[in-house]
Structures are given as C-alpha cells and as structure tokens.
LOMISE-226494 format. One record per residue: residue in one letter; x, y, z of N, C-alpha, C, CB in turn. Coordinates in pm, whole numbers, plus 50000, padded with zeros to 5 digits. Glycine has a CB too. Example, Ala and Ser with C-alpha at 12.3 -4.5 7.8 and 13.67 -1.06 7.14 Angstrom:
2
NODE  res     nX     nY     nZ    caX    caY    caZ     cX     cY     cZ    cbX    cbY    cbZ
NODE    a  51319  49431  50780  51230  49550  50780  51320  49670  50780  51131  49553  50905
NODE    s  51285  49775  50708  51367  49894  50714  51290  50003  50787  51408  49940  50572
% end
This chain:
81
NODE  res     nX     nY     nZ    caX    caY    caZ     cX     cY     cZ    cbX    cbY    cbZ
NODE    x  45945  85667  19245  45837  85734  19314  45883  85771  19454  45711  85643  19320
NODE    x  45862  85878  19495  45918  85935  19636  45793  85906  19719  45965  86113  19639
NODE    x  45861  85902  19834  45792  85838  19976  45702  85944  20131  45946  85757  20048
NODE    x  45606  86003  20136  45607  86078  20221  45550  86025  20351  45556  86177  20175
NODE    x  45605  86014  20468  45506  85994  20589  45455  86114  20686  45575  85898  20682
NODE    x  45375  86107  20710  45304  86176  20805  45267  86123  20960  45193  86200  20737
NODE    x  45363  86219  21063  45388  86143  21179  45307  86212  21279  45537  86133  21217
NODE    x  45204  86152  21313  45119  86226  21471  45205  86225  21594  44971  86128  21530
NODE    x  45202  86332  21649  45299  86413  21737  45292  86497  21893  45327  86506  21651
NODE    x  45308  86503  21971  45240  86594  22048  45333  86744  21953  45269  86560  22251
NODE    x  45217  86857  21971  45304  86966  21988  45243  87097  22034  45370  86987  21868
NODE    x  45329  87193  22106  45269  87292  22197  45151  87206  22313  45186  87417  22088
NODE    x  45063  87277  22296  44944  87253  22423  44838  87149  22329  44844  87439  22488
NODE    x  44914  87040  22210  44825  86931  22195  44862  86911  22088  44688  86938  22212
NODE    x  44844  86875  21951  44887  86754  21870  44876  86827  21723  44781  86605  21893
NODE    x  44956  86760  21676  45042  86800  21534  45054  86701  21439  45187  86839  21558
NODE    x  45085  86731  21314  45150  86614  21279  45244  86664  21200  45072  86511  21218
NODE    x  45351  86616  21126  45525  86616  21061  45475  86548  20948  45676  86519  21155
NODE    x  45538  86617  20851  45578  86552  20718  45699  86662  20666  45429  86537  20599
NODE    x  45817  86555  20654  45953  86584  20589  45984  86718  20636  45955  86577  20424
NODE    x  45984  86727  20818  46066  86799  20888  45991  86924  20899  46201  86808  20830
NODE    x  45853  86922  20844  45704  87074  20872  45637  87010  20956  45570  87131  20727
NODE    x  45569  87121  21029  45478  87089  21172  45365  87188  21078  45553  87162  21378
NODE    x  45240  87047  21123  45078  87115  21114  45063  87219  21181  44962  87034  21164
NODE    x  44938  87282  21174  44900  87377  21288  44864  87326  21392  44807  87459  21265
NODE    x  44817  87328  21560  44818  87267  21589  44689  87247  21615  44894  87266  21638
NODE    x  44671  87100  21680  44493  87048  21761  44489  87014  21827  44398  86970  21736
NODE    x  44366  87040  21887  44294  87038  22045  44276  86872  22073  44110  87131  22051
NODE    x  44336  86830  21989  44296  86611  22005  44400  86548  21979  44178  86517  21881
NODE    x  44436  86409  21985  44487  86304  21885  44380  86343  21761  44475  86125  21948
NODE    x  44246  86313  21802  44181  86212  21694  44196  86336  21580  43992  86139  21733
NODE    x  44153  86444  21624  44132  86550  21555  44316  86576  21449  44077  86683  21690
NODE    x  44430  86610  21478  44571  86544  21420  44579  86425  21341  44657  86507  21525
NODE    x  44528  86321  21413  44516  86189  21311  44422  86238  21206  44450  86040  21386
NODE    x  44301  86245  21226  44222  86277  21089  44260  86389  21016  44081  86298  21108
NODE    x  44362  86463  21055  44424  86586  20937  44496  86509  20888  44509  86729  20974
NODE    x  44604  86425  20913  44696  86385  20867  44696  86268  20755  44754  86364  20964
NODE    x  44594  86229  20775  44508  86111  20667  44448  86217  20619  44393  85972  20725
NODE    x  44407  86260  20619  44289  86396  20465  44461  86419  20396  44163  86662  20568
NODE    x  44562  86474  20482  44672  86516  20389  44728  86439  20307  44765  86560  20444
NODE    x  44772  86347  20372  44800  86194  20325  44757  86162  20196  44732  86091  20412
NODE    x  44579  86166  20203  44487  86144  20057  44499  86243  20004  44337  86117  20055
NODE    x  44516  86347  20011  44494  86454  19913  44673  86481  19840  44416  86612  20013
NODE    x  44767  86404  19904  44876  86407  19814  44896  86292  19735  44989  86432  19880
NODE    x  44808  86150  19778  44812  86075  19680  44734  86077  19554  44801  85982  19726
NODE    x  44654  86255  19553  44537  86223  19435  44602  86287  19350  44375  86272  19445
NODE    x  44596  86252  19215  44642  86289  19090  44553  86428  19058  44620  86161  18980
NODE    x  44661  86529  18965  44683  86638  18911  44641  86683  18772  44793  86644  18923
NODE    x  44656  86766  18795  44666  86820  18601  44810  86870  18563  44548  86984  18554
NODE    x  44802  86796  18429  45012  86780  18362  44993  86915  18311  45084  86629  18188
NODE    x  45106  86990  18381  45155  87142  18392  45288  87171  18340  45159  87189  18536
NODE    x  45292  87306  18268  45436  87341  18280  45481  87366  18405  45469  87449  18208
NODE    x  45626  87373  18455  45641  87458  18516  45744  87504  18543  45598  87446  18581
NODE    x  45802  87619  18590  45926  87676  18545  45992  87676  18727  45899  87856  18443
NODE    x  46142  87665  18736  46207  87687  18846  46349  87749  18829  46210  87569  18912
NODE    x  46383  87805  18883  46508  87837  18937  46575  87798  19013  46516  87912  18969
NODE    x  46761  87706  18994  46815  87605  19040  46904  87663  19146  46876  87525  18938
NODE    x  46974  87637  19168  47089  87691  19304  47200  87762  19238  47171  87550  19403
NODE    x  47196  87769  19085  47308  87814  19053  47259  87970  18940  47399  87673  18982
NODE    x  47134  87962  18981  47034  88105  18976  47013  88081  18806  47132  88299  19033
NODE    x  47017  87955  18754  46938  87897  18609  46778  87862  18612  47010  87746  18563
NODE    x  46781  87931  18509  46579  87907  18509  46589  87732  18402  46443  88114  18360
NODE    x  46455  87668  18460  46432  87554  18355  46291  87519  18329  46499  87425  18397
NODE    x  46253  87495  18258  46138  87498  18198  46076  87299  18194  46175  87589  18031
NODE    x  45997  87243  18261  45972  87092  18232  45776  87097  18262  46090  86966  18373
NODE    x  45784  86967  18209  45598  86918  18239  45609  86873  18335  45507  86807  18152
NODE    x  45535  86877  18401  45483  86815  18528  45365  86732  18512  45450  86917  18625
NODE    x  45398  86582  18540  45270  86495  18518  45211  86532  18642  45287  86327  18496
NODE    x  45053  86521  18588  44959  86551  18744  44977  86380  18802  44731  86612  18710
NODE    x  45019  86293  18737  44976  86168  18804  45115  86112  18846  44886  86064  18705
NODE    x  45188  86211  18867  45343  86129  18928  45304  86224  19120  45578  86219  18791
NODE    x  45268  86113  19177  45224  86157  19321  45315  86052  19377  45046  86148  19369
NODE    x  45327  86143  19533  45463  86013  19611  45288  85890  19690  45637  86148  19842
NODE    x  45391  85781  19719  45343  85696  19810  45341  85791  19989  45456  85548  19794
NODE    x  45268  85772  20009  45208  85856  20129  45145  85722  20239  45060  85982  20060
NODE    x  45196  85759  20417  45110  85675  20529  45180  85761  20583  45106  85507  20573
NODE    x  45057  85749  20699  45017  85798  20838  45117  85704  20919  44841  85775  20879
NODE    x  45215  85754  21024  45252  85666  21127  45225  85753  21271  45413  85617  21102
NODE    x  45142  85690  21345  45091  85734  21481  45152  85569  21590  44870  85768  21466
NODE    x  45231  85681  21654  45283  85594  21767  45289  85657  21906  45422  85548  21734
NODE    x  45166  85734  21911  45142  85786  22045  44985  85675  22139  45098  85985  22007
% end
C-alpha cells in the first residue's frame, strides 16, 4: 500500500499545502489550508469503483489492467507551522 502525506506550508501571500512535490491553490489562512488538506487527505482514503484502465508506458506500449476502487494509499496531514 503506498503512502501519501499532505504538508501545510506557507506559499505566495499565505498557505498551501504539498502532496508528492504539487502545491494547492493557494489560502487566505492556516486554518483554511489545514482543512483542505484533511478533506484531500479523506477523499483519497475513500474507496472507488474497480475500473479498467488503459496506459501508455515509457517505452510508448499500451496495457490494459483493473483497477480495484478499494486499493487507496494510507494518507496524514503533517502541519508543522
């Protein structure tokens, strides 16, 4: 199971948050950043509907697999401002 954190941040003229090297849009608060970042947080730990789905690899091969809706990463908030 893969691991995601979500890190509250300053950024530009007030607060952001990071997950795996992306910046939120930004907000006018902490509190307002912290509570995006927990809604994101929950909404990647909630389970899916099992999908095909098709990709194209680095070596320009298509592949075809299921996607369980219920294989979600472990997800937390770390705020150290």
């Amino acid at each position: 199971m893969s691991h995601v954190t979500y890190k509250v941040v300053r950024h530009e003229d007030g607060w952001a948050y990071t997950a795996e090297g992306t910046y939120s849009e930004t907000f006018a608060s902490h509190a307002l950043a912290l509570a995006a970042a927990q809604r994101a947080a929950r909404e990647q730990r909630a389970p899916g509907q099992t999908t095909s789905i098709e990709y194209e690899d680095d070596k320009g091969e298509w592949h075809r697999e299921v996607a369980s809706g219920r294989d979600r990463p472990a997800t937390e908030v770390e705020d150290n401002s």
